[in-house]
C-alpha positions as CSV (number, residue, x, y, z in Angstrom):
1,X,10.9,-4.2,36.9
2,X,7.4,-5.0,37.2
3,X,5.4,-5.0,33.9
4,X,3.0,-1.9,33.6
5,X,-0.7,-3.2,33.1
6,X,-2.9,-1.8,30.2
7,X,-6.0,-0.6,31.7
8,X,-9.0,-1.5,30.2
9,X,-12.5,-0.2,30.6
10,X,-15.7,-2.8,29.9
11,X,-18.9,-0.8,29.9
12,X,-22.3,-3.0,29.0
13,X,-26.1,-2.2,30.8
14,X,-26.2,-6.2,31.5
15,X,-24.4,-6.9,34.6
16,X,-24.7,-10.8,33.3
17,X,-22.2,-9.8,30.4
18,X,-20.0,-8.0,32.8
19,X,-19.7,-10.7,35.0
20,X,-19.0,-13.1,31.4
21,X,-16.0,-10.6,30.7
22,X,-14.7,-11.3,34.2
23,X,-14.5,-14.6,34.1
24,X,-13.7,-15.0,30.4
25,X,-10.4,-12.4,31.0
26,X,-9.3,-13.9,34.3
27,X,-6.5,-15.7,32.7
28,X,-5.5,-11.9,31.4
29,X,-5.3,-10.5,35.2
30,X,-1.8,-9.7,35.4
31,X,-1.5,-7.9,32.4
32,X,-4.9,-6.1,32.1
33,X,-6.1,-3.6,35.1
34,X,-9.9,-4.2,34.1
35,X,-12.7,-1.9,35.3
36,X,-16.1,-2.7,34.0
37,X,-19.4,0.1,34.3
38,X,-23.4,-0.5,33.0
39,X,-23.7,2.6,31.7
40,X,-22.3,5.3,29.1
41,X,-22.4,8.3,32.5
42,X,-21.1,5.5,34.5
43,X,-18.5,5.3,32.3
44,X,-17.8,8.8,31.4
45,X,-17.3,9.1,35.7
46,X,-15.1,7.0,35.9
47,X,-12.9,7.9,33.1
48,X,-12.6,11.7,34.8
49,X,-10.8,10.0,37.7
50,X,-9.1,7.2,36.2
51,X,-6.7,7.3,33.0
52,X,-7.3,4.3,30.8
53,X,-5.6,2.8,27.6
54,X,-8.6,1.3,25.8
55,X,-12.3,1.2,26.0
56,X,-14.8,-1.8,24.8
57,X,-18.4,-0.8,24.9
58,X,-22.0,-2.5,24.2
59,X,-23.8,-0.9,21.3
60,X,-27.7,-0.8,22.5
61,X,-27.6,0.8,25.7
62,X,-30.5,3.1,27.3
63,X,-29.9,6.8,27.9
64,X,-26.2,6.8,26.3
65,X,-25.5,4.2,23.6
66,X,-22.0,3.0,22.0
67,X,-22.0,4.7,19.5
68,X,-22.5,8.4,21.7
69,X,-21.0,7.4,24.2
70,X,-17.4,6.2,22.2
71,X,-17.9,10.1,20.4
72,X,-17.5,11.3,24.1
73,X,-14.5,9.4,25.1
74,X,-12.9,10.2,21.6
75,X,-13.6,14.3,22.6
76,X,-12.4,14.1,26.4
77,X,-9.9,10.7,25.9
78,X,-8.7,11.2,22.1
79,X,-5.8,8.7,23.3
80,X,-7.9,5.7,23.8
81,X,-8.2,2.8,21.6
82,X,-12.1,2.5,21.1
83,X,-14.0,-0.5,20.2
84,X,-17.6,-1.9,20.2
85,X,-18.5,-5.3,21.1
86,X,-22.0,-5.6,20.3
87,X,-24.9,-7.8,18.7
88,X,-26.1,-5.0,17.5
89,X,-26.8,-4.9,13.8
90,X,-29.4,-2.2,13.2
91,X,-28.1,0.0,10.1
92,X,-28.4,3.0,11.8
93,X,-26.3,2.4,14.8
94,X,-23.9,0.2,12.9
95,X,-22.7,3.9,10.8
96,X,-23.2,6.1,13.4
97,X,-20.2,4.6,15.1
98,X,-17.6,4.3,12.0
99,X,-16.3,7.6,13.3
100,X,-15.6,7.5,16.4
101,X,-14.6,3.7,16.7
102,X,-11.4,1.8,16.1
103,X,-12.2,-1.5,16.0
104,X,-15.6,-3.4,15.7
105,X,-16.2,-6.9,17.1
106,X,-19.6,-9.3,17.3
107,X,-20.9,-11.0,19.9
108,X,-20.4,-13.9,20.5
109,X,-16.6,-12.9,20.9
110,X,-13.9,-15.6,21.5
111,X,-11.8,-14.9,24.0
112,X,-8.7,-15.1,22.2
113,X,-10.1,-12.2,19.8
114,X,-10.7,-9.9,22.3
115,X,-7.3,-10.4,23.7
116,X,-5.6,-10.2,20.4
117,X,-7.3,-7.2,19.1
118,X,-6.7,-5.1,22.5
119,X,-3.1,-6.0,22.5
120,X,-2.3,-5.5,18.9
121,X,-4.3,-1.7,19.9
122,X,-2.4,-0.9,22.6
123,X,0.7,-2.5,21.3
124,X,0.8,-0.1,18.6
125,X,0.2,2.7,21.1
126,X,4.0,2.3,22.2
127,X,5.4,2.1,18.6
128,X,5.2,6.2,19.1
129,X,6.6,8.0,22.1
130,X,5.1,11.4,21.4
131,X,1.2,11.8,23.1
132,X,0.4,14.6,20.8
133,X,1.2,11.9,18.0
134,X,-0.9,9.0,19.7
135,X,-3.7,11.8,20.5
136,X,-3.8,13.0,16.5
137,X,-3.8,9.1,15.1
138,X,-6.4,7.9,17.4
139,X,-8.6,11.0,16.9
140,X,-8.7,10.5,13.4
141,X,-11.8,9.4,11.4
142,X,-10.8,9.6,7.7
143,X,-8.0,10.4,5.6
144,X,-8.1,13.6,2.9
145,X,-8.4,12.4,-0.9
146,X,-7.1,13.7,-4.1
147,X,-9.6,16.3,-5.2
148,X,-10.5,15.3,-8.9
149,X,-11.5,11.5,-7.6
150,X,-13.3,12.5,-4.9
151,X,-15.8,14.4,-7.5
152,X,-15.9,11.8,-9.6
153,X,-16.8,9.8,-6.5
154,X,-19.7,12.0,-5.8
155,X,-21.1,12.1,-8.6
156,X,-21.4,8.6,-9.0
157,X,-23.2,8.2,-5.6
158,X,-25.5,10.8,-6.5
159,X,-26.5,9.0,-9.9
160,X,-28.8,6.7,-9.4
161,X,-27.8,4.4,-12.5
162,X,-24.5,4.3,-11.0
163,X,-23.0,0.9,-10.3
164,X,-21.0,-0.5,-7.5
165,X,-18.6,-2.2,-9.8
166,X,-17.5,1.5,-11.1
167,X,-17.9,3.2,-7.7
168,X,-15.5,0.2,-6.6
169,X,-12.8,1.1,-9.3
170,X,-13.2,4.8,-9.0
171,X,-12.4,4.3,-4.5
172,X,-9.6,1.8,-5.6
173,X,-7.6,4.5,-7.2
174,X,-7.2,6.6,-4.0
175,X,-5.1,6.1,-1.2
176,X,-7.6,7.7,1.5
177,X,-10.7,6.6,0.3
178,X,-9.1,2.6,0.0
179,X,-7.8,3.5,3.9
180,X,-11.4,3.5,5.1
181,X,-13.5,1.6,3.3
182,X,-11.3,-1.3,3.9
183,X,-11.5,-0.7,7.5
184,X,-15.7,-0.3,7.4
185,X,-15.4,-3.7,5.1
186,X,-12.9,-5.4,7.7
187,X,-15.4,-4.8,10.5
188,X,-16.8,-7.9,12.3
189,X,-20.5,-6.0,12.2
190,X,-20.1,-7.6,8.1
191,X,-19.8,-11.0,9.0
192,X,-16.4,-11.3,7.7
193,X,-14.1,-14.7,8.4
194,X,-11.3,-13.7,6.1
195,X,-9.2,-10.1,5.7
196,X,-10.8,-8.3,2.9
197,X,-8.0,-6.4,0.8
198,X,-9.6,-5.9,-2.5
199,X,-11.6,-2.5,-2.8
200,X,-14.2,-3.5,-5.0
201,X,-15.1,-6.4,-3.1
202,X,-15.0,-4.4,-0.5
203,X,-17.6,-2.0,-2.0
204,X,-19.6,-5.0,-2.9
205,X,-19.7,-6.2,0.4
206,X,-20.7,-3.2,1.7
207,X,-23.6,-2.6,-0.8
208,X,-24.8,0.5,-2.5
209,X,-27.3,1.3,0.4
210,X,-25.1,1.5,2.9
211,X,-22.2,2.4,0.8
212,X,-24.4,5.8,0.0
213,X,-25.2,6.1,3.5
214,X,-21.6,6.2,4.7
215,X,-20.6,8.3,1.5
216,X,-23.3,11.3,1.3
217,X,-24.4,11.1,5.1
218,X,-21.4,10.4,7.2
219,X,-19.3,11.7,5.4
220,X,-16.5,9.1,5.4
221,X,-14.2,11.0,2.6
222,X,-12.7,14.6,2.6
223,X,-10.8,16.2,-0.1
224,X,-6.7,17.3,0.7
225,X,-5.8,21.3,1.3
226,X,-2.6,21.5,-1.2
227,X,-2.0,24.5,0.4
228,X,-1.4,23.3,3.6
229,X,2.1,21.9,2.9
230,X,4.3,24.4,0.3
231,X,7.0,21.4,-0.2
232,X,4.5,18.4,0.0
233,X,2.4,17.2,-3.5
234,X,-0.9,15.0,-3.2
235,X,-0.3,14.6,-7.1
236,X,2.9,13.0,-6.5
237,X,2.1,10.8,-3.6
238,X,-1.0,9.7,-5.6
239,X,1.5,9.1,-8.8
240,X,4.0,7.2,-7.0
241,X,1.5,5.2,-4.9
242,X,-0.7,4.0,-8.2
243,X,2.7,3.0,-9.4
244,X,4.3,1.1,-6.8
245,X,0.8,-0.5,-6.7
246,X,1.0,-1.8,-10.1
247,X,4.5,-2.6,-9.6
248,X,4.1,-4.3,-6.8
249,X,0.8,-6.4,-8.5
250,X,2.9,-7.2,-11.1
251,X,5.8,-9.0,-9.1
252,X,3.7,-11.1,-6.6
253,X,1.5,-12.8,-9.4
254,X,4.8,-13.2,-10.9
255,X,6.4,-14.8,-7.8
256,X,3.2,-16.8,-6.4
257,X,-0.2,-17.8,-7.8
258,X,-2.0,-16.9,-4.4
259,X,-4.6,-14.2,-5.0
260,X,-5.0,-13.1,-1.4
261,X,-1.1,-12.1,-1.6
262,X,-1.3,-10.8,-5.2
263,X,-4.5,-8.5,-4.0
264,X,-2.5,-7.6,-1.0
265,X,0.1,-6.8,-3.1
266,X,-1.7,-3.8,-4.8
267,X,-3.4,-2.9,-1.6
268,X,-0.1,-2.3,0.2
269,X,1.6,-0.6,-2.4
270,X,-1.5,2.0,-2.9
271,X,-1.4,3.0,0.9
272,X,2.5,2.0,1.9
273,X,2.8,6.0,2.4
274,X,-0.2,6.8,3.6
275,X,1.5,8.3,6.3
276,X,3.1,11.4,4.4
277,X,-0.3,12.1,4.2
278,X,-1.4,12.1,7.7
279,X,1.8,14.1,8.3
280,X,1.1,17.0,5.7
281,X,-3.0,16.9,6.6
282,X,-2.2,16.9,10.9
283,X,1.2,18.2,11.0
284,X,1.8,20.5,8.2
285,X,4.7,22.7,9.7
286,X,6.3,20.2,10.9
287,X,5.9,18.2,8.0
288,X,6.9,21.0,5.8
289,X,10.1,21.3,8.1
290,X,11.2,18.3,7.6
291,X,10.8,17.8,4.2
292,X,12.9,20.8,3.5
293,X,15.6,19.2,6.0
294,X,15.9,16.5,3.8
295,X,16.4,18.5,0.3
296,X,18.4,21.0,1.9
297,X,20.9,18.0,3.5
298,X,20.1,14.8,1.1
299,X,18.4,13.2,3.3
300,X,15.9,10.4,2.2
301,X,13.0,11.5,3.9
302,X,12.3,9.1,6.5
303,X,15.3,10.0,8.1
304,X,14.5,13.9,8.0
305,X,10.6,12.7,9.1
306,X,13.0,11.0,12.2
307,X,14.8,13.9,13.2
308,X,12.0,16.9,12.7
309,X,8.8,14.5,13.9
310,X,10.3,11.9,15.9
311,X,8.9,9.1,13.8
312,X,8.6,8.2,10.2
313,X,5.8,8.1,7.6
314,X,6.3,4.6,7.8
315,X,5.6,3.6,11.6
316,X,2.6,6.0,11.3
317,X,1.1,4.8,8.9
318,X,1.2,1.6,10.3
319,X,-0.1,2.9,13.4
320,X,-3.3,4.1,12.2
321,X,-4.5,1.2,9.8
322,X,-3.3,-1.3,12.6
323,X,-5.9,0.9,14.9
324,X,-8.4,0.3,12.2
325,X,-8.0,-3.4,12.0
326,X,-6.3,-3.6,8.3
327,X,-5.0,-6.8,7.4
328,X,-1.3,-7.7,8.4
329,X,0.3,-7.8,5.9
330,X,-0.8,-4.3,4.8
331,X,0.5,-3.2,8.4
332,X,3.8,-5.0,7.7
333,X,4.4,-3.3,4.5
334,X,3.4,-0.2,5.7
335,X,6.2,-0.8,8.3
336,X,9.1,-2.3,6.7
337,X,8.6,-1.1,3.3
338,X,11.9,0.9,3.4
339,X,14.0,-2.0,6.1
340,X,12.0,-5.2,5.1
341,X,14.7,-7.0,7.2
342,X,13.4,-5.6,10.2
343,X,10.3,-7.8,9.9
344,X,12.0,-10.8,10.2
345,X,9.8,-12.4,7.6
346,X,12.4,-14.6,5.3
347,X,9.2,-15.7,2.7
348,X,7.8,-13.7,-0.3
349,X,5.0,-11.6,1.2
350,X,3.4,-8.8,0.1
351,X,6.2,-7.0,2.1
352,X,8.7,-7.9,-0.8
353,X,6.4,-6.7,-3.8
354,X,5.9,-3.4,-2.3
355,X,9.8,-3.1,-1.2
356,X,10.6,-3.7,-4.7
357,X,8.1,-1.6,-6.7
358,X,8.9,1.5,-4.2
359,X,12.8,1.1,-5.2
360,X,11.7,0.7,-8.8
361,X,10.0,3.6,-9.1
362,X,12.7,5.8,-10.4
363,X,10.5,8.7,-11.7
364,X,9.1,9.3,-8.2
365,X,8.6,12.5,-7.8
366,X,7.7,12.5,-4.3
367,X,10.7,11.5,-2.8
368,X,14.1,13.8,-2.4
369,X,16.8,10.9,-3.7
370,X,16.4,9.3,-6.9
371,X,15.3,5.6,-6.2
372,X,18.1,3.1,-7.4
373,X,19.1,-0.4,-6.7
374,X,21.2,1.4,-3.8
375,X,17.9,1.8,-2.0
376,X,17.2,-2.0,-1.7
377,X,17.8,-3.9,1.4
378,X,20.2,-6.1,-0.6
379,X,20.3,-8.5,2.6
380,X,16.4,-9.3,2.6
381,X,16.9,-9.7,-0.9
382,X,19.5,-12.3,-1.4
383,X,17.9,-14.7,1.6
384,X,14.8,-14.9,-0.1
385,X,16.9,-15.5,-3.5
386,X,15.4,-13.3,-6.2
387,X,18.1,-10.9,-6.6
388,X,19.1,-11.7,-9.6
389,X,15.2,-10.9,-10.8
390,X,15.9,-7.4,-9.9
391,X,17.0,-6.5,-13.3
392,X,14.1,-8.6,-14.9
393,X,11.5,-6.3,-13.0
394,X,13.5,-3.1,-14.3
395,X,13.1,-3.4,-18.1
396,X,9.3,-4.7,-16.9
């Protein structure tokens, strides 16, 4: 059977930078049906007419820019993976499209960047089956935080002898807040060549100008509803991430001196269930359902997440901070966390620090089975040879 093309919509007011795309992407032909427009109505026509799987749009364009014209699509075409690819680098513009954009890439773009980063978007499109899943991930701008940090948060930005080294501790502590400033830090726009995994470099980065702008103007954070799930608790997901966090810290600069796996480390284990969350803050009944399934029958509670939502915390999760251009091997431990041998990976990785830490974790309250060394994927364990370390880490 014939392989079904992604279809892919370039939209740029220079018809010399359309015609670059063409002929940079003709090598991508047969698996790419590529329509290109030069402007934001343009584009907007042709979407009412045509169904497409991913959008890449200029920044600075007259009448309809980027940046208003990707908040349309994400209103009439929530499904579509959305990205800029601009020189643009005015302030302004740069925030205005951290909502409604996935992905952010400069130009100059090497071809083999563009390709990757529209395949690994779409890719992860068919990791979920349901549309009204796809729909709620991609329309998604931030993710709900616990209540008391995100005051403490907003205090700080509003005092003006505040410092981004605290600021940077304070956002490092929550899952939601750590979710997107990571993927505003990750963006090309900030001149990045390396992943950047570490919140308070991330703030740092960032600055306290713009970090103040995204903070008190566009509103990157929320706080979480508790009452929106009876059987769900933020304080519990929060607890048990901070743990496996540490835990998971702890093991890597134990197993490896290599800081970008040791910082990895923590940042994986601090968002590895980041999907609970966008369950219980997007799908509360359903979520609720589900988590009584799996009390009522013992059920761990990916499985009962399987059967009630027809995914798992885990491949959501993964979904939405692959959209948002979060390093690897964050995605990869937010998507093997539970069955590390599915990843195929046979090395130490941040992977097997957060698989670890999250079976460790035996006072979890926020799962339905105690956590023991039956939870471990004993297989993934033994080929990369630290079994025997398990009991070490236990008494740690």
């Amino acid at each position: 059977m014939p392989i079904e093309k992604r279809k892919v919509l370039f939209v740029d007011d220079e018809p010399n930078v359309l015609q670059g795309l063409r002929r940079m992407l003709r090598s991508m032909r047969d698996q790419w049906d590529m329509s290109f427009a030069e402007s934001g109505k343009d584009a907007l026509d042709l979407l009412q007419t045509n169904n497409h799987d991913a959008i890449v749009s200029d920044m600075r364009m007259p009448g309809m820019d980027g940046a208003q014209l990707l908040l349309e699509v994400k209103s009439r075409h929530p499904q579509m993976v959305r990205i800029i690819l601009s020189g643009q680098s005015e302030q302004e513009k740069i925030l205005r499209s951290i909502g409604p954009t996935h992905r952010f890439l400069s130009k100059p773009c090497l071809p083999e960047t563009l390709k990757q980063t529209l395949e690994s978007a779409c890719i992860l499109h068919q990791t979920i089956q349901d549309p009204n899943l796809i729909r709620i991930i991609s329309d998604l701008e931030t993710l709900p935080s616990l209540s008391g940090i995100y005051e403490k948060v907003m205090a700080e930005m509003e005092d003006p002898s505040s410092s981004l080294e605290k600021i940077g501790k304070i956002i490092s502590t929550d899952i939601g807040m750590t979710a997107k400033i990571l993927h505003v830090a990750n963006s090309a726009f900030y001149g990045q060549h390396h992943h950047v995994s570490n919140v308070e470099q991330a703030v740092m980065l960032l600055g306290m100008n713009t970090l103040r702008a995204l903070v008190l103007h566009t509103q990157i954070f929320s706080t979480f509803d508790q009452k929106t799930v009876n059987n769900f608790s933020m304080d519990a997901l929060w607890n048990h991430s901070i743990t496996t966090a540490s835990f998971a810290r702890m093991i890597a600069s134990e197993e490896t001196k290599d800081q970008w796996i040791i910082e990895d480390s923590f940042a994986s284990g601090l968002l590895h269930d980041v999907g609970e969350l966008i369950f219980a803050t997007n799908l509360p009944i359903k979520y609720d359902e589900a988590l009584a399934l799996a009390r009522n029958e013992g059920l761990v509670r990916w499985e009962a997440e399987q059967r009630v939502l027809g995914t798992t915390h885990m491949e959501i999760g993964a979904h939405l901070l692959g959209l948002w251009g979060l390093p690897d091997s964050i995605i990869e431990s937010l998507a093997f966390h539970h069955q590390p041998s599915r990843s195929g990976n046979q090395t130490f990785t941040p992977l097997t620090a957060v698989h670890i830490a999250d079976s460790l974790d035996k006072d979890d309250q926020n799962e339905t089975t105690i956590n023991d060394h039956g939870q471990f994927d004993s297989v993934y364990l033994e080929q990369l040879g630290i079994t025997k370390r398990i009991d070490q880490w236990c008494m740690a």
